[in-house]
C-alpha positions as CSV (number, residue, x, y, z in Angstrom):
1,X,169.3,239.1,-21.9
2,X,172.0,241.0,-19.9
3,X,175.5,240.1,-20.2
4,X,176.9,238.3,-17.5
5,X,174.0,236.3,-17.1
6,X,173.6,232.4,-18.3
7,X,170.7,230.6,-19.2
8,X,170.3,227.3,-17.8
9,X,171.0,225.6,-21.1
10,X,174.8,227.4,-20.6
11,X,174.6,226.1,-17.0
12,X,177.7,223.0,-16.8
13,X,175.6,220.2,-16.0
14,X,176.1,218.7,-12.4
15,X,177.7,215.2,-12.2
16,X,174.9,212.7,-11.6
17,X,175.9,209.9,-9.4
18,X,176.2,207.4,-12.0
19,X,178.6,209.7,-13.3
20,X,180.8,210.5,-10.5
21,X,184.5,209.4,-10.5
22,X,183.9,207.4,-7.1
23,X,180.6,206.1,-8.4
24,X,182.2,204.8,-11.2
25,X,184.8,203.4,-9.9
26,X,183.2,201.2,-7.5
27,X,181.0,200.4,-10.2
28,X,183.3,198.9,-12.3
29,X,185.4,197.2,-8.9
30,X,181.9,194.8,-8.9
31,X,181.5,194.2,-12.0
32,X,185.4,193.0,-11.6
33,X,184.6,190.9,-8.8
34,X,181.1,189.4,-10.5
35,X,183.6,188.3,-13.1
36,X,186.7,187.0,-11.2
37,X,183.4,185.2,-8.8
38,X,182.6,183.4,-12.1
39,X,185.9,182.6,-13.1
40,X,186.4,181.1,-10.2
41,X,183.5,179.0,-9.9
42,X,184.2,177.8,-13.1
43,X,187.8,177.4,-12.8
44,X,187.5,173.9,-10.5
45,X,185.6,172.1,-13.7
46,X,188.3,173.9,-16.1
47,X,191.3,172.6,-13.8
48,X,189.9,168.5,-13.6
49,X,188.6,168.4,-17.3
50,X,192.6,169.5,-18.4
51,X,193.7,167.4,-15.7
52,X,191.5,164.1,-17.0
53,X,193.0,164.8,-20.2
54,X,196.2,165.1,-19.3
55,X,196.0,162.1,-17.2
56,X,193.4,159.9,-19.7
57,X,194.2,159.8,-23.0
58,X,191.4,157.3,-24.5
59,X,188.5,158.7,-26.5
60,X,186.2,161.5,-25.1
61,X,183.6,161.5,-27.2
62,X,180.3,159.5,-25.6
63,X,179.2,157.8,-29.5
64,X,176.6,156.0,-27.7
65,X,175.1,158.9,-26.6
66,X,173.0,160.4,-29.6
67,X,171.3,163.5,-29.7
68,X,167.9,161.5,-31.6
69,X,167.7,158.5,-30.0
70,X,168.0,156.7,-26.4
71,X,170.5,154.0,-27.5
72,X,170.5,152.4,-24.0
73,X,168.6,148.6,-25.8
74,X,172.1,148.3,-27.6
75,X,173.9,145.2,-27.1
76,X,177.8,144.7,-27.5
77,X,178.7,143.5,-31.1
78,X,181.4,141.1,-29.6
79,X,181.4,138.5,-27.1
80,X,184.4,136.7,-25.1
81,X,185.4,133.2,-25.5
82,X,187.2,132.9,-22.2
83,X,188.1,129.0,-23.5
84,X,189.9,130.9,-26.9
85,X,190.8,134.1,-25.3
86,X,188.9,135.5,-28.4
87,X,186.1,138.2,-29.2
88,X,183.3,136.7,-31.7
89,X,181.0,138.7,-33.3
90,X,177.8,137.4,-31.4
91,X,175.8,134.5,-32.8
92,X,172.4,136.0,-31.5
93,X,173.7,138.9,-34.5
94,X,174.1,136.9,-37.7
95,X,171.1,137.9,-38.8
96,X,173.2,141.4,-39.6
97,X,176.6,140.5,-39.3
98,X,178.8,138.1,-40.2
99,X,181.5,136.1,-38.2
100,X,184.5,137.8,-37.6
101,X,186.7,137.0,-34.2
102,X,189.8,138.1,-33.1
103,X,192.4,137.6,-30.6
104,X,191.1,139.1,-26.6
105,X,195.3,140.5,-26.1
106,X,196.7,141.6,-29.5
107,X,200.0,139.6,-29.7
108,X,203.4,141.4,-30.6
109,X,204.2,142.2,-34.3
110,X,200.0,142.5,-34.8
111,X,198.3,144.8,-36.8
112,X,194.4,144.9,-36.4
113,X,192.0,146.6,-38.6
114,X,188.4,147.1,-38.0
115,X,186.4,148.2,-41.3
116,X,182.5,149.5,-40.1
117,X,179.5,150.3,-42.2
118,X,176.9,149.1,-44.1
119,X,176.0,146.0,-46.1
120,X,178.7,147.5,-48.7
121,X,181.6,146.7,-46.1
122,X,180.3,143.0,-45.8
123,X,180.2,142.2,-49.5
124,X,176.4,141.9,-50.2
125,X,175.2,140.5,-52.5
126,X,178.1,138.5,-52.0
127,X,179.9,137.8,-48.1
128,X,183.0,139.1,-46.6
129,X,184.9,136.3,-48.7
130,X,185.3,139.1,-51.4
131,X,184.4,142.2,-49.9
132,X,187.3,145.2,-49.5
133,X,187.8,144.5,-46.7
134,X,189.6,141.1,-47.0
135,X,191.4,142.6,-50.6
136,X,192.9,144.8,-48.1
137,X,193.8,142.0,-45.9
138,X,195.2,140.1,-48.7
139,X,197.3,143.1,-49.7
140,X,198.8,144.1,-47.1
141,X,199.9,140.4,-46.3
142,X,201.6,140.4,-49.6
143,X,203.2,143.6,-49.0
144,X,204.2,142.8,-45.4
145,X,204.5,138.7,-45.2
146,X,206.0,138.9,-41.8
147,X,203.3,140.9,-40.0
148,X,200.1,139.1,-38.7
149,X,197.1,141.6,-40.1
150,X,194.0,141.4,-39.0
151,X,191.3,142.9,-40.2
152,X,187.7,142.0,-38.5
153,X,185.0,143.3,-40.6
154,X,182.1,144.7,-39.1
155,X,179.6,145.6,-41.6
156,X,175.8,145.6,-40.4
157,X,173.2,145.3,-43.1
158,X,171.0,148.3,-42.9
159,X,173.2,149.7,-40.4
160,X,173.3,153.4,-40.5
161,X,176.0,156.0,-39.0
162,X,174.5,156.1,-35.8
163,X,174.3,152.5,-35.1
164,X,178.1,152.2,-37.1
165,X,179.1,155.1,-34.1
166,X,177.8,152.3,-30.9
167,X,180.2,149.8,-32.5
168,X,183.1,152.2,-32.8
169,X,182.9,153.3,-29.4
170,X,183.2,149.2,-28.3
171,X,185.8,148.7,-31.0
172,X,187.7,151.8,-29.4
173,X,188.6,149.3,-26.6
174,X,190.0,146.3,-28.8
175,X,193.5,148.1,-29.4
176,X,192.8,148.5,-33.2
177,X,196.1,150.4,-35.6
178,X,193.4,151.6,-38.3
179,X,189.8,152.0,-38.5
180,X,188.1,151.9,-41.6
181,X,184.5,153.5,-41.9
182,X,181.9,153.6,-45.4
183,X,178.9,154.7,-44.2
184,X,175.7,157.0,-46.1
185,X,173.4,154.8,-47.8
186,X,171.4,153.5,-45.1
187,X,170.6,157.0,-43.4
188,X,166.8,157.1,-44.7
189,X,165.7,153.4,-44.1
190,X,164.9,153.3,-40.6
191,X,161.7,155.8,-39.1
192,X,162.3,158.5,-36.9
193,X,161.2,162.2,-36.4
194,X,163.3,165.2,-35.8
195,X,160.7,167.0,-33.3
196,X,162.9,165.8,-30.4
197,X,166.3,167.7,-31.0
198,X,165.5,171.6,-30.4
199,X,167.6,174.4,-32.1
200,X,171.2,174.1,-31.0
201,X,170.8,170.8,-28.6
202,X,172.4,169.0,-31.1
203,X,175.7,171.5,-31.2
204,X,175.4,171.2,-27.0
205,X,175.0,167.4,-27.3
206,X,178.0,167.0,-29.3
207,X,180.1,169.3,-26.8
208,X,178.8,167.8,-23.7
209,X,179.4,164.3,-25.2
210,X,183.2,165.7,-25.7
211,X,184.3,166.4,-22.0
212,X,186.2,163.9,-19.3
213,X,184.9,165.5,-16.7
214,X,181.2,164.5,-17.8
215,X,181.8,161.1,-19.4
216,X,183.9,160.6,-15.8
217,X,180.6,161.5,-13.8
218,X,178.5,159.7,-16.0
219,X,180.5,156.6,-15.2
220,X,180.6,157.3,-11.3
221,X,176.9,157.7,-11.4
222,X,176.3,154.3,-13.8
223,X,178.7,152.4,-12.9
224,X,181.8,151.6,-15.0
225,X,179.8,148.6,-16.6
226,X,176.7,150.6,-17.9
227,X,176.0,151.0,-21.7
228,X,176.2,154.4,-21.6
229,X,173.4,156.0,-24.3
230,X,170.8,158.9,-24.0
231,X,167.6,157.6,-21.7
232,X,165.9,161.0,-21.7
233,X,162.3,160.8,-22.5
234,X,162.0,162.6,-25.2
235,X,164.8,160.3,-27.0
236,X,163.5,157.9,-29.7
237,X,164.0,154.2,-28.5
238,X,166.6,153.1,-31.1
239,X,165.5,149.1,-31.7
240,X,168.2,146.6,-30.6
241,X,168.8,146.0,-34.7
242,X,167.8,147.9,-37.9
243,X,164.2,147.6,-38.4
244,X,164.1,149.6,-41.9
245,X,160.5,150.9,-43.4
246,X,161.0,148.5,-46.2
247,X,160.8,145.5,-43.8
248,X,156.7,147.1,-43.2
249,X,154.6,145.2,-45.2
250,X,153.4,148.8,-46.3
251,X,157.1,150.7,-46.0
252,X,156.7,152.3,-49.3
253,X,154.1,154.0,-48.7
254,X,155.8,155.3,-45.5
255,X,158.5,157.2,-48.2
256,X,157.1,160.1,-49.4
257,X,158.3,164.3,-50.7
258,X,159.4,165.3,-46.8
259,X,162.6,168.1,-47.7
260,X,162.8,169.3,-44.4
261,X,163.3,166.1,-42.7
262,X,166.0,165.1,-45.1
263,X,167.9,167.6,-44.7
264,X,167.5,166.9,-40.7
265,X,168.8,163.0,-42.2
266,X,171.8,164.6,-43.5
267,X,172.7,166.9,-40.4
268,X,172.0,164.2,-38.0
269,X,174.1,161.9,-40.1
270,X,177.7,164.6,-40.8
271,X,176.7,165.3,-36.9
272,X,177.6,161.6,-36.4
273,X,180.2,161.4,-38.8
274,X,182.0,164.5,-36.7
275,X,181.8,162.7,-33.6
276,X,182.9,159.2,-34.6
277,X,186.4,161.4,-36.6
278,X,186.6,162.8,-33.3
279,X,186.6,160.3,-31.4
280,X,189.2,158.5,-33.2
281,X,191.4,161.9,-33.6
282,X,190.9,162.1,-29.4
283,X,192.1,158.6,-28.9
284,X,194.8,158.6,-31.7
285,X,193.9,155.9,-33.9
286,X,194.3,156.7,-38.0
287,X,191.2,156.9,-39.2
288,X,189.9,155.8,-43.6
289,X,186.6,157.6,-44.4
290,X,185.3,156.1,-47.4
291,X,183.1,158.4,-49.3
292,X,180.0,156.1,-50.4
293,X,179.8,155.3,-54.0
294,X,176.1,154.3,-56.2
295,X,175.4,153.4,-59.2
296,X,173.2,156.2,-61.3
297,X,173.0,155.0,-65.0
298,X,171.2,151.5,-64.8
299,X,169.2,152.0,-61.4
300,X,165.7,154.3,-61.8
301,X,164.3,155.8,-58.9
302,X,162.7,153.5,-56.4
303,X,159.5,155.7,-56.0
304,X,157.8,158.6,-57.8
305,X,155.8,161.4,-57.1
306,X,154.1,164.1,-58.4
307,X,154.4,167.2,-56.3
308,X,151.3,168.7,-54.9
309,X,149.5,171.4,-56.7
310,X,150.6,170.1,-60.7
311,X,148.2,169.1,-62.7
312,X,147.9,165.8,-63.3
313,X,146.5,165.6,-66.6
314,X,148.2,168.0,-68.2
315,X,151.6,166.5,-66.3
316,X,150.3,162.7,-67.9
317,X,150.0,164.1,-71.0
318,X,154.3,165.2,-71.1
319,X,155.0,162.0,-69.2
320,X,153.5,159.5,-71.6
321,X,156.0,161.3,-74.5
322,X,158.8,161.1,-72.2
323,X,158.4,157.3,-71.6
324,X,157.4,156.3,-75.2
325,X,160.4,154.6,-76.8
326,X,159.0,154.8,-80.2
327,X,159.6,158.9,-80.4
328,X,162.8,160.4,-81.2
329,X,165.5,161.4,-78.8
330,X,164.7,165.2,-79.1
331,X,160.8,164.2,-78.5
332,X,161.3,162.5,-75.3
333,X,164.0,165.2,-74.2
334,X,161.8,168.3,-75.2
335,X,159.0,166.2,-72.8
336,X,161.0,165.8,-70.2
337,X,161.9,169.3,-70.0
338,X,158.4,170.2,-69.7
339,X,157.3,167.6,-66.9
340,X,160.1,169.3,-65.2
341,X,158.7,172.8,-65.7
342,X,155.7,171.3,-64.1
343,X,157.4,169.3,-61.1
344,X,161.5,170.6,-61.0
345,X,161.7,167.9,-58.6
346,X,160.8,164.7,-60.3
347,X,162.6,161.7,-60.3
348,X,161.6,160.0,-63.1
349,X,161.8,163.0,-65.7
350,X,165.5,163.5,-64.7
351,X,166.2,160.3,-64.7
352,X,164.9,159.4,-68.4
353,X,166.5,162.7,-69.3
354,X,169.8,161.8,-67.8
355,X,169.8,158.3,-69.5
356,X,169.3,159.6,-72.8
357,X,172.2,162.3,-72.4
358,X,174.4,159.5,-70.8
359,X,173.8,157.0,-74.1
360,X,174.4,160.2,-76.9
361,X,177.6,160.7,-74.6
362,X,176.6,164.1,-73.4
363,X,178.2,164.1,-69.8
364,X,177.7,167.2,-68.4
365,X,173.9,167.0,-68.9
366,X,173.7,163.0,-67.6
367,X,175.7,163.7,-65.0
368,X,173.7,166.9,-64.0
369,X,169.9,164.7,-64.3
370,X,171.1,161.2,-62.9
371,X,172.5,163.0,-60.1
372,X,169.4,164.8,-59.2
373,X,167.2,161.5,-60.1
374,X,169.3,160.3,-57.3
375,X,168.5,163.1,-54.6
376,X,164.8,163.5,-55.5
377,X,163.9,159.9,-55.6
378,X,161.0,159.9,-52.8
379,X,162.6,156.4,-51.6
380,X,166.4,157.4,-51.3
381,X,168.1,154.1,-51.3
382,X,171.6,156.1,-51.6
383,X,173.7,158.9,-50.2
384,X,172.5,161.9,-51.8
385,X,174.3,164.7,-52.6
386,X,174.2,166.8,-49.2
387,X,175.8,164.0,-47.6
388,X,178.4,162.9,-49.6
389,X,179.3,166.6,-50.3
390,X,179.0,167.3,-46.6
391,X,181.1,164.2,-45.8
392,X,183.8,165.7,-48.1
393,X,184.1,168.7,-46.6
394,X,184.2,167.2,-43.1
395,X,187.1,165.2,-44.1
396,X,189.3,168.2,-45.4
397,X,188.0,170.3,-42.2
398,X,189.1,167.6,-39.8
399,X,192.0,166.5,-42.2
400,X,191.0,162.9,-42.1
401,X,192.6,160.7,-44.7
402,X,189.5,159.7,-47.7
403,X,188.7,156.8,-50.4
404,X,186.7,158.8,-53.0
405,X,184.7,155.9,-54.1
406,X,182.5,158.0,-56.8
407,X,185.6,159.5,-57.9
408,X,187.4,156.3,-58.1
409,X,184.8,154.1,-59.8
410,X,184.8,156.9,-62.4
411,X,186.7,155.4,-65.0
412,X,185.7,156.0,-68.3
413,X,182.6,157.7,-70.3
414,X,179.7,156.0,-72.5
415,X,181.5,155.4,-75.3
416,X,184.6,153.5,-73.4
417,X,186.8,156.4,-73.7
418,X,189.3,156.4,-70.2
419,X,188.1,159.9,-70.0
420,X,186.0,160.3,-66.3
421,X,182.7,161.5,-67.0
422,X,182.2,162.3,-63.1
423,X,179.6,159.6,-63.5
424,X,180.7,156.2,-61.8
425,X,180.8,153.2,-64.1
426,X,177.4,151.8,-63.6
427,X,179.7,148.1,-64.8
428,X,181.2,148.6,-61.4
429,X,178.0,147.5,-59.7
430,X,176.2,144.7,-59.0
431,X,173.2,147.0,-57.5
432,X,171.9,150.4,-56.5
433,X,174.7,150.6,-54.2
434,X,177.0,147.5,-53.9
435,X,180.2,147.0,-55.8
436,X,181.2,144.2,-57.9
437,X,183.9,142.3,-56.8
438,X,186.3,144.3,-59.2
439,X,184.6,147.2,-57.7
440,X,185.5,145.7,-54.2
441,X,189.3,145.1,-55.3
442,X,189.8,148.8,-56.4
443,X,188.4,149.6,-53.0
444,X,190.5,147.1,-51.1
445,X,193.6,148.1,-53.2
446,X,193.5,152.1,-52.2
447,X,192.7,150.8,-48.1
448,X,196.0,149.0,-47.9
449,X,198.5,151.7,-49.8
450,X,196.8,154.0,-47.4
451,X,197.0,151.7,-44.3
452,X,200.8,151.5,-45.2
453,X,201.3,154.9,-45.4
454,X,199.7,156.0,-42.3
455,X,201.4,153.1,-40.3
456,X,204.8,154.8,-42.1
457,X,205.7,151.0,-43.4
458,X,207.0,149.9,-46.6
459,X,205.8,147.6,-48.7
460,X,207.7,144.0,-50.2
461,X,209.3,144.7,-53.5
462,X,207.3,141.2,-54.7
463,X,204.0,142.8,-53.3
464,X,202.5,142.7,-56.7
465,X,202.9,139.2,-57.5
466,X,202.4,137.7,-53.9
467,X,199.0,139.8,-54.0
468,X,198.2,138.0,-57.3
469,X,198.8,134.4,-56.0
470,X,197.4,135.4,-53.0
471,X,194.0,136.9,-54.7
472,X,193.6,134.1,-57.3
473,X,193.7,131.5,-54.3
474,X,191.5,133.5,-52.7
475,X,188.7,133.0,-55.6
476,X,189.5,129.1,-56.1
477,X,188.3,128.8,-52.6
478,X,185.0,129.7,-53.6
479,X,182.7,126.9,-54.9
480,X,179.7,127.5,-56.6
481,X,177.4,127.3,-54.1
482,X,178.9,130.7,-52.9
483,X,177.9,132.8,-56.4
484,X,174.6,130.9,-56.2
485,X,174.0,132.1,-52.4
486,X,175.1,135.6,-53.8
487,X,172.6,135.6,-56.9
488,X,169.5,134.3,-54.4
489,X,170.5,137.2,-52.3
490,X,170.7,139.7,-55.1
491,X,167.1,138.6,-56.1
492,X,166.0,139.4,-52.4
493,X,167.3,142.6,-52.2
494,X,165.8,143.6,-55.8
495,X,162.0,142.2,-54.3
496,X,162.7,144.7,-50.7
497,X,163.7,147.2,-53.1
498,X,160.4,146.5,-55.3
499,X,157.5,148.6,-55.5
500,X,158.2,151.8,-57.6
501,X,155.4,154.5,-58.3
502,X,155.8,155.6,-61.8
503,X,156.9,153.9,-65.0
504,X,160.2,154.3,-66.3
505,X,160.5,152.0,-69.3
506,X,163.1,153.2,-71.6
């Protein structure tokens, strides 16, 4: 090749017109002017939802509107006695809830308390006469005689989060200084699939169910009146009351090994948890989470399984050492470890395993096998782990103030020792789930110092003693009828409970 002469790889390449300086520029002028278009399009809904805001500062957050179900057959908890210028809980509700009323205008120097959850927050076995909620009353009357506290209980037997969530969004409106909430152990009672909330509808649901602009147009379009709730059609129809699988004649047979839709229980549930924080954040009311509490020494799984694929027989033959009382301590242990190497996930073999550990006073291990007795029982009666670890960790995200009630009932070990065992003290419980009424005062007792921090007052320097009278009155009211009522009832919630696959006999 002569010099002097290129090839046409040396040739400069000639600018394209997608490469030209003008080209480009005007290029890059509409992609400006697609952008600042959508800006402003958007900016209209930006500018009212900051000025709503601004302008309203109530609660945001739609808690009748639930990503699951269409909660538009809900009725309001409360009802107006023009002729006492009082809210009662309804009448037509007693068959969930007991009476509770409370002034319609707050008077001057009130303080008002609403306490939502399950059975736990009424007192069952028992009734709200000695349930937390009224030890806290009691305690912050004797640490603040001259202020008029009320605190209206609202606990629903088998009421789970998102039915305690429709009663906070009414309670929202009654001017309440504290809201108290104790909610997980009734999450898995009541039937319902998870086929209705697609991937990431449930993140959408809870930001749409957070604007003023939307909850504004919802209204406009409804009417001020309407019970607000999601009427889509593929919602679930959420039953005016609880209408649990245990209430079936054959509801335990309805429980059986489903992981993926308990752990669709237990985001649905910290998803509802978020909201009703939220809610109560947006509209500036102090907020209590109580973190649910159950007893895990003296109360066996309510139904066991044997997972699918393990040999039966050879699973039988493990499982007969592990439940015979007459072998050594080591024999039924060694068993239990093998059912377990069989079925990792079963119930009973970590629950005899865990006993046994918890009565030779080995913690660690009881703690580690009760524990997962509890979240593997196939009929889970109480919060498992997920959600009261998940419920944890919401409330330091969010910075909401907490009652640790597993940590609080955790008192002493087996052998009496005031050393925690991170096990609660199963003499703390009257049930699966439901406190004694010490168990009940302890609770009470942390809900007032709280309430009195949060409302920044200070307590009587005779609190203590005007608490004691006040608590010991408190019990003399009681005849004997009411401890009778409370033992019937005990007996009927052991019989709904009834019906355990698998023999545990220690």
């Amino acid at each position: 090749m002569a010099i002097g002469n290129k090839s046409a790889e040396d040739q400069p390449a000639a600018l394209t017109p997608r490469e030209s300086p003008l080209v480009s520029h005007r290029s890059r002028r509409r992609r400006w002017f697609r952008l600042a278009g959508i800006v402003l399009a958007i900016l209209p809904f930006v500018v009212a939802e900051v000025t709503l805001r601004w302008f309203d500062r109530g609660p945001t957050v739609d808690l009748s509107s639930d990503p699951i179900f269409d909660t538009s057959a809900q009725r309001p908890l409360f009802s107006f006695d023009r002729a006492e210028g009082r809210y009662h809980i309804d009448s037509s509700r007693y068959q969930f809830f007991r009476p509770a009323s409370f002034t319609a205008v707050k008077p001057h120097g009130t303080r008002r308390m609403f306490v939502l959850g399950g059975s736990t927050v009424q007192g069952r076995p028992y009734e709200t006469e000695t349930a937390f909620p009224k030890w806290s009353e009691l305690r912050l009357k004797a640490a603040m005689p001259n202020v008029d506290w009320e605190v209206v209980n609202c606990g629903g037997v088998s009421y789970a989060s998102y039915r305690v969530a429709i009663i906070l969004q009414e309670v929202l409106r009654y001017e309440p200084d504290v809201i108290v909430l104790y909610c997980g152990h009734n999450e898995f009672l009541e039937e319902r699939s998870y086929n209705t909330l697609s991937p990431g509808e449930g993140f959408l649901q809870s930001v749409v169910s957070c604007s003023k602009l939307i909850d504004a147009f919802r209204r406009v379009v409804k009417g001020d009146n309407a019970t607000p709730g999601r009427q889509n059609s593929s919602a679930q129809k959420l039953t005016s009351d609880a209408v649990t699988r245990l209430d079936l004649v054959d509801g335990m047979r309805r429980y059986n090994r489903a992981p993926r839709w308990r752990v669709a229980v237990a985001e649905h549930y910290l998803q509802t948890m978020r909201r009703m924080i939220i809610a109560c954040q947006q509209a500036g009311i102090p907020l209590i989470l109580c973190v649910p509490a159950a007893d895990l020494v003296a109360t066996p799984p309510f139904k066991v399984t044997l997972a699918d694929g393990v040999d039966a027989n050879r699973f039988a033959e493990f499982w007969d050492r592990a439940t015979d009382i007459a072998l050594s301590e080591p024999e039924r242990l060694e068993a239990c470890r093998r059912c377990l190497e069989l079925d990792q996930d079963h119930a009973g073999a970590h629950f005899i395993a865990g006993s046994l550990h918890w009565q030779a006073g080995r913690s660690r291990l009881a703690k580690e096998h009760l524990t997962a007795a509890r979240d593997t029982d196939v009929c889970p009666l109480r919060a498992t782990t997920p959600l009261i670890t998940g419920l944890r960790k919401l409330a330091q995200t969010l910075d909401v103030e907490t009652i640790d009630c597993p940590l609080r009932f955790d008192r002493q070990n087996k052998l009496g020792h005031r050393l925690p065992d991170g096990i609660p003290d199963p003499s703390l419980f009257v049930d699966h789930v439901h406190p004694s009424i010490s168990g009940h005062q302890m609770i009470g007792e942390d809900i007032a110092n709280r309430v009195l921090q949060l409302l920044n007052c200070t307590a009587d320097s005779d609190a203590e003693a005007n608490y004691h009278e006040l608590a010991q009155e408190q019990l003399r009211s009681l005849d004997e009828t009411y401890f009778n009522r409370a033992k019937q009832r005990l007996e009927g919630l052991q019989n709904w409970a009834a019906g355990r696959a698998g023999k545990l006999s220690l």
